[in-house]
Backbone as JSON, one array per atom type, in Angstrom:
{
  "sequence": "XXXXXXXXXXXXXXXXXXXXXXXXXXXXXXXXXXXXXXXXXXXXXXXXXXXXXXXXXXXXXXXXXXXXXXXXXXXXXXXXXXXXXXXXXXXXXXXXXXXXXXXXXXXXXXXXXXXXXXXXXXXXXXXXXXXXXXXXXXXXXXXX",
  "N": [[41.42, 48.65, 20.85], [38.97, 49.55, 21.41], [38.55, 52.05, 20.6], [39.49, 51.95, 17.71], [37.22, 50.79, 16.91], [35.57, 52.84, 17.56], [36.42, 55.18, 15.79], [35.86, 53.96, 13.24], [33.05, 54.46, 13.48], [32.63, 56.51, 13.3], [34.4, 57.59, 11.03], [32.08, 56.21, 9.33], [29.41, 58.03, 9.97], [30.42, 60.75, 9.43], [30.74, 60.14, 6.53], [28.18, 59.42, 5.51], [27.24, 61.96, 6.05], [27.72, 63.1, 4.07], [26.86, 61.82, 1.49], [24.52, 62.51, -0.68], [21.82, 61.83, 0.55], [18.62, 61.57, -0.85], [16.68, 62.42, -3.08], [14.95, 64.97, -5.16], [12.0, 64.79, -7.49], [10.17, 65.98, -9.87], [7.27, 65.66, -11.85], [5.64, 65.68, -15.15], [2.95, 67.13, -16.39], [2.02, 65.25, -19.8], [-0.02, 66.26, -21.44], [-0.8, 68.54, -20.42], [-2.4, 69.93, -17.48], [-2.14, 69.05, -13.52], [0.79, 69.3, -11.99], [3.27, 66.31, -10.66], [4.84, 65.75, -7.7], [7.78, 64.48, -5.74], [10.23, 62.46, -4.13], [12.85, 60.59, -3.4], [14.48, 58.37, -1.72], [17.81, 57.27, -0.78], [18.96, 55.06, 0.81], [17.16, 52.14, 1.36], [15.76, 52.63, -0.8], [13.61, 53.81, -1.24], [10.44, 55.27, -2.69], [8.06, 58.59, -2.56], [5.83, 59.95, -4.34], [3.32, 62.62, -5.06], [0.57, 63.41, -6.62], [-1.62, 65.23, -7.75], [-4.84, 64.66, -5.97], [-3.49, 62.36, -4.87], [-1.42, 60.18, -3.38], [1.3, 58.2, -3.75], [2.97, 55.64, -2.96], [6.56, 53.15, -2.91], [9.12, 51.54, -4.2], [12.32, 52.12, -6.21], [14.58, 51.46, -8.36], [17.99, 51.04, -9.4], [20.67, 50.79, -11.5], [23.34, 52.21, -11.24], [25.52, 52.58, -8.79], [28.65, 52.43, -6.94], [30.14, 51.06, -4.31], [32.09, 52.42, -2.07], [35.58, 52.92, -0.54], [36.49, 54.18, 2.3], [39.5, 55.21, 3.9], [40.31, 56.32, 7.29], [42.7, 58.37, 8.92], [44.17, 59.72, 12.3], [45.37, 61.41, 14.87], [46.18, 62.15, 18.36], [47.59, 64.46, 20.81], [48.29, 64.99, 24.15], [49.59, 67.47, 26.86], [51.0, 67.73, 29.78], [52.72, 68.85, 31.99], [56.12, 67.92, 32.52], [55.22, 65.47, 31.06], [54.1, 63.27, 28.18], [51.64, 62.51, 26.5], [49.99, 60.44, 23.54], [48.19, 59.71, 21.18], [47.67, 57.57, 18.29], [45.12, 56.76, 15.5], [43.47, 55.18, 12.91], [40.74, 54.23, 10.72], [38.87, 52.2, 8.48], [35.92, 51.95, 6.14], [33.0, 51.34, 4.75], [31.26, 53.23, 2.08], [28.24, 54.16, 0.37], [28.12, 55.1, -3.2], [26.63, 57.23, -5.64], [26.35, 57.02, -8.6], [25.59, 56.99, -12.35], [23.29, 56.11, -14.32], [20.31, 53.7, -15.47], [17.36, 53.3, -14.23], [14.57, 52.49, -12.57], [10.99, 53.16, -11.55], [8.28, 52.17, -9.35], [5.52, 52.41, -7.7], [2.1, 52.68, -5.71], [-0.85, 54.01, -4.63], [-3.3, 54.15, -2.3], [-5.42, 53.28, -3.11], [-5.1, 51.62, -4.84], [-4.46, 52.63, -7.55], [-1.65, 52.9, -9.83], [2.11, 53.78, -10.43], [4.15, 54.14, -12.98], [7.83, 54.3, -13.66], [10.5, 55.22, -15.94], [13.57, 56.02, -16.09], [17.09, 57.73, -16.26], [19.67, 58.78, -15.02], [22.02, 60.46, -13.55], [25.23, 62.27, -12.52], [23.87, 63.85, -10.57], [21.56, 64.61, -11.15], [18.59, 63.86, -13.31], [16.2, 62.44, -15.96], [13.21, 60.79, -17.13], [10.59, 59.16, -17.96], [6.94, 58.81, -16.86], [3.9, 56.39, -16.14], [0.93, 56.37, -15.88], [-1.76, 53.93, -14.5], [-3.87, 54.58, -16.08], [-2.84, 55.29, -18.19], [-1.83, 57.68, -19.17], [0.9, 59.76, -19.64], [3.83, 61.47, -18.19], [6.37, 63.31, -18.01], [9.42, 63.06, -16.53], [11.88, 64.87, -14.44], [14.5, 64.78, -12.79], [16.12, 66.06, -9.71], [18.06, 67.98, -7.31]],
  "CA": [[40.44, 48.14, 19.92], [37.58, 50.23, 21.29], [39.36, 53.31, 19.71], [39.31, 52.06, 16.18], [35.87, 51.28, 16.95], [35.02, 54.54, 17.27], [37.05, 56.0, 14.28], [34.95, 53.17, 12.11], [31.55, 54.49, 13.59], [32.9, 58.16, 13.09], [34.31, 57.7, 9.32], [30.73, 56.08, 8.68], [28.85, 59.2, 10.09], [30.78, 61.64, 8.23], [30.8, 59.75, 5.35], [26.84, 58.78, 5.73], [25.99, 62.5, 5.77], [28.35, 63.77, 3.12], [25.78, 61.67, 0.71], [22.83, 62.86, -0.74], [20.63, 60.88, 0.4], [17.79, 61.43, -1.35], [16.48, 63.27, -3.94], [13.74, 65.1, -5.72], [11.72, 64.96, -9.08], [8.94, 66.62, -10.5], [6.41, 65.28, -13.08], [4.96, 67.26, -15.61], [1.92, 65.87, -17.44], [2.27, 65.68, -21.54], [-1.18, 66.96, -21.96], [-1.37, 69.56, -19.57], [-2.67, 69.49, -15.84], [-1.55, 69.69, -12.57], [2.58, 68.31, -11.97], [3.32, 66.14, -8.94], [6.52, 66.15, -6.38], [8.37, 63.39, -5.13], [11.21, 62.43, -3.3], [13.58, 59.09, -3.66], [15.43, 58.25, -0.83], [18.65, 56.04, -1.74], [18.48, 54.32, 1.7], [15.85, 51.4, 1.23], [15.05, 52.86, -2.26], [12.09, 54.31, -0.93], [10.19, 56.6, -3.4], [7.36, 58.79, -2.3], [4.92, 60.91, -5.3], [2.12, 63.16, -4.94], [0.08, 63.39, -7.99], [-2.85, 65.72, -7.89], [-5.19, 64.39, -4.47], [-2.92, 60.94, -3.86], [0.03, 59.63, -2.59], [2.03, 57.08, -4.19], [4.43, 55.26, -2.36], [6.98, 52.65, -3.42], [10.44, 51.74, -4.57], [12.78, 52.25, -7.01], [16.05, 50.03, -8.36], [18.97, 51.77, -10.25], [21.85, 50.15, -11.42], [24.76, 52.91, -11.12], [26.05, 53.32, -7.81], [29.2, 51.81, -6.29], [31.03, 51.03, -2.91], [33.04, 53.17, -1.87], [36.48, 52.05, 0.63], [37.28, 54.83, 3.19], [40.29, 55.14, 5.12], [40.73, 58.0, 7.69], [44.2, 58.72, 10.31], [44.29, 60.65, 13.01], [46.4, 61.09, 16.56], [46.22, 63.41, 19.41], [48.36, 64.62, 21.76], [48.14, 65.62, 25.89], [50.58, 67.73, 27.43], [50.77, 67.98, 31.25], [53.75, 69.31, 32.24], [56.5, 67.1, 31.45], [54.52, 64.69, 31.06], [52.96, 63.5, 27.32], [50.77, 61.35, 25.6], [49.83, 60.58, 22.09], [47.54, 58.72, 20.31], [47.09, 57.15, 16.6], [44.36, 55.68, 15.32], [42.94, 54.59, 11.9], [39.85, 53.78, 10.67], [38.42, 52.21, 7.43], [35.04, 51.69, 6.21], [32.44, 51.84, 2.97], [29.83, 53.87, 1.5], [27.4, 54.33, -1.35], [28.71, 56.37, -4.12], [25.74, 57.47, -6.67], [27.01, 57.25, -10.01], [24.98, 57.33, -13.48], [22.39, 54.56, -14.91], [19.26, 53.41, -15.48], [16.15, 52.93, -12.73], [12.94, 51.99, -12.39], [10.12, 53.08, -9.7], [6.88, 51.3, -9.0], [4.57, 52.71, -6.43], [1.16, 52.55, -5.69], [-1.74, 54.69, -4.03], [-3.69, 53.56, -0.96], [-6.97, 52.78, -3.96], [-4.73, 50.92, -5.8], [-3.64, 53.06, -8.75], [-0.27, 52.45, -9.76], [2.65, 54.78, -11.73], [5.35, 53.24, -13.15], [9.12, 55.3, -14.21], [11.94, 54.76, -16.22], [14.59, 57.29, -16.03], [18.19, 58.11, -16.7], [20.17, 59.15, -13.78], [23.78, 61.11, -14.12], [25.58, 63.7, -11.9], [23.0, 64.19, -9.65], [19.85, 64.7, -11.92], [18.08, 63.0, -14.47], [15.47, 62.76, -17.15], [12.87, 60.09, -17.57], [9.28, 58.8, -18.46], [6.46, 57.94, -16.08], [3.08, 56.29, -17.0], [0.16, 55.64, -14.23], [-2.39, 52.59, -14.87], [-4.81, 54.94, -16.56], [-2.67, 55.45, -19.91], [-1.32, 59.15, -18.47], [1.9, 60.14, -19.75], [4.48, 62.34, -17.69], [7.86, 63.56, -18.12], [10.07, 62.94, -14.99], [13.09, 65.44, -14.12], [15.32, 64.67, -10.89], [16.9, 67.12, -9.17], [18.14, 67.81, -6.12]],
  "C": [[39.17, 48.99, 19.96], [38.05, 51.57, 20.88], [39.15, 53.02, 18.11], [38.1, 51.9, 16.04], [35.32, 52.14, 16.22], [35.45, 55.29, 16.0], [35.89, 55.28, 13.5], [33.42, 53.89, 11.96], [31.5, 55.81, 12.76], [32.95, 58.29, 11.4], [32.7, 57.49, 9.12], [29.5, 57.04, 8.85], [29.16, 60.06, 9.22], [30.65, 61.36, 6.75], [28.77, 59.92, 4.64], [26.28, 60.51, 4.91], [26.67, 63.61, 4.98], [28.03, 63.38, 1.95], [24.93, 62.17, 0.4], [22.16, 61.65, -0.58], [19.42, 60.59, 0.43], [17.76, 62.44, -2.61], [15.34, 63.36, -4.32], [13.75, 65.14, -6.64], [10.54, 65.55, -9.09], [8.32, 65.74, -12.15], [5.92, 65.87, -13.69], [4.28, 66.47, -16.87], [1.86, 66.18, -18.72], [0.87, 66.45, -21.82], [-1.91, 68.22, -21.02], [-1.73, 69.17, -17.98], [-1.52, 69.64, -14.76], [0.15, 68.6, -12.21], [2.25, 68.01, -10.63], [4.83, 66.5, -8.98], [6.31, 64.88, -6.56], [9.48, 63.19, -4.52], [11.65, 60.99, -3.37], [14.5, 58.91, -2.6], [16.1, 56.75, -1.05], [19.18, 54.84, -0.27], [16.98, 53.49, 1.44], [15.26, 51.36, 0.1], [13.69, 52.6, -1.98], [11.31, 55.58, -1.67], [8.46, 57.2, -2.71], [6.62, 59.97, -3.32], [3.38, 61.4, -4.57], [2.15, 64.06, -6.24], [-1.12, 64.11, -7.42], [-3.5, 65.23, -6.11], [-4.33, 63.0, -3.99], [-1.35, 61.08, -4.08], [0.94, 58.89, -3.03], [3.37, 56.78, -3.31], [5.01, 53.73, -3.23], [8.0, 52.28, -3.54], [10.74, 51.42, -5.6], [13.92, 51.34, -7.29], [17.03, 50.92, -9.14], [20.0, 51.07, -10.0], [23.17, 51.21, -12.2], [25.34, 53.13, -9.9], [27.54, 52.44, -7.58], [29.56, 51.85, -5.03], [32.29, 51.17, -3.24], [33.71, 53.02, -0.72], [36.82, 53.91, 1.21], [38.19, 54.79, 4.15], [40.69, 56.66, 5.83], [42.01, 57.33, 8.65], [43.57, 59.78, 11.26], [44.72, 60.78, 14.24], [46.06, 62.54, 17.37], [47.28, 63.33, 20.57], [48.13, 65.37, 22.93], [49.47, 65.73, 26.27], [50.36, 68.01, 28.63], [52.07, 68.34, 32.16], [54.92, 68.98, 31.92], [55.84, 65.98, 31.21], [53.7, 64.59, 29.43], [52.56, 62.54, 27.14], [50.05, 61.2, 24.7], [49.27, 59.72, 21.91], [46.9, 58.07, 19.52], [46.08, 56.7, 16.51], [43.91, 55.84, 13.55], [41.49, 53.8, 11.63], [39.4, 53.59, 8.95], [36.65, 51.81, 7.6], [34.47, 51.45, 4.6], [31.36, 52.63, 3.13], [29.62, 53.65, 0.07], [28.02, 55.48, -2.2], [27.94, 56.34, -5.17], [26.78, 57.59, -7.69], [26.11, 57.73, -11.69], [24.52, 56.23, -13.93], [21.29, 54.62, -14.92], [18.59, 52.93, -14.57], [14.81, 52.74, -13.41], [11.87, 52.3, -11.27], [8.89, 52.36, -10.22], [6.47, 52.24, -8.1], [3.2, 52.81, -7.07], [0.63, 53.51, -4.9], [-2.55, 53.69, -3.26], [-5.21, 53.0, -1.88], [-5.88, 51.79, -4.91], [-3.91, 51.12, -6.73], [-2.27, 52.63, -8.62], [0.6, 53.41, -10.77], [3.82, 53.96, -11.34], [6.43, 54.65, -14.05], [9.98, 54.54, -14.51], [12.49, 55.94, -16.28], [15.95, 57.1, -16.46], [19.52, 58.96, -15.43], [21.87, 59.9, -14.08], [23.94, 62.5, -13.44], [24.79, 64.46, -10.9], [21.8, 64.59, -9.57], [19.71, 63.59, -12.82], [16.9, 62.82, -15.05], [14.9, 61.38, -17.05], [11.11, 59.81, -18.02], [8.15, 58.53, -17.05], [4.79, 57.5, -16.65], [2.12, 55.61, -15.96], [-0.9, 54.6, -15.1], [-3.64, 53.25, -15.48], [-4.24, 55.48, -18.24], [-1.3, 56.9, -19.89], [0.32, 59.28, -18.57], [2.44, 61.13, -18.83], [5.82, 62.56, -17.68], [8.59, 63.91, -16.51], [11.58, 64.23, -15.35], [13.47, 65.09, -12.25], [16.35, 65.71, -10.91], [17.3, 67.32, -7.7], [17.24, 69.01, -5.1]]
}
């Protein structure tokens, strides 16, 4: 039992960091000025922007991803003279599997401000709007 354990912990490592898990976007202001960064991490749906001197932190929601069923095999064998020994094991598990859909971020700055995004998500980028509490248009791209 403490063998499949381990396979379970193992699939979910490999699996874990064969995700992207996160991603970046860039903002780019409709009327000119300086673009921020950001970064979305799909753990916690934690987004983090920097706009000109602040910070925005926050999270985001997107409804495309699914769960995903892994099953791995695998056996080994010890030879010791005549002597052998072999042994199977199996392991299933799940992960996140990004897919394509619509999101939303929120975050705020440590004064308050606030920028709000809608986007478009697909294949591992995506295209959307963002609009901070002063009127301020910006065109979102995600990328990795």
């Amino acid at each position: 039992m403490k063998f499949r354990r381990m396979m379970v912990v193992l699939v979910f490592i490999v699996a874990a960091s064969m995700c992207s898990c996160s991603h970046k976007f860039t903002l780019f202001p409709r009327d000119g000025g300086e673009q921020g960064e950001g970064v979305a991490n799909e753990i916690g749906k934690k987004v983090t922007i920097t706009l000109g001197d602040k910070t925005y932190t926050g999270t985001y929601v997107y409804g495309g991803g699914s769960i995903g069923f892994v099953n791995s095999f695998g056996s080994a064998a010890a030879f010791s003279g005549t002597n052998t020994a072999t042994a199977f094991g199996t392991g299933f598990g799940t992960t996140y599997m990004p897919g394509s859909g619509n999101g939303r971020v929120l975050a705020f700055s440590e004064d308050g401000d606030a920028i709000r995004c809608e986007f478009l998500y697909q294949s591992g980028g995506g295209l959307g709007v963002c609009e901070d509490n002063k009127g301020k248009l910006y065109d979102l791209q995600i990328h990795n």
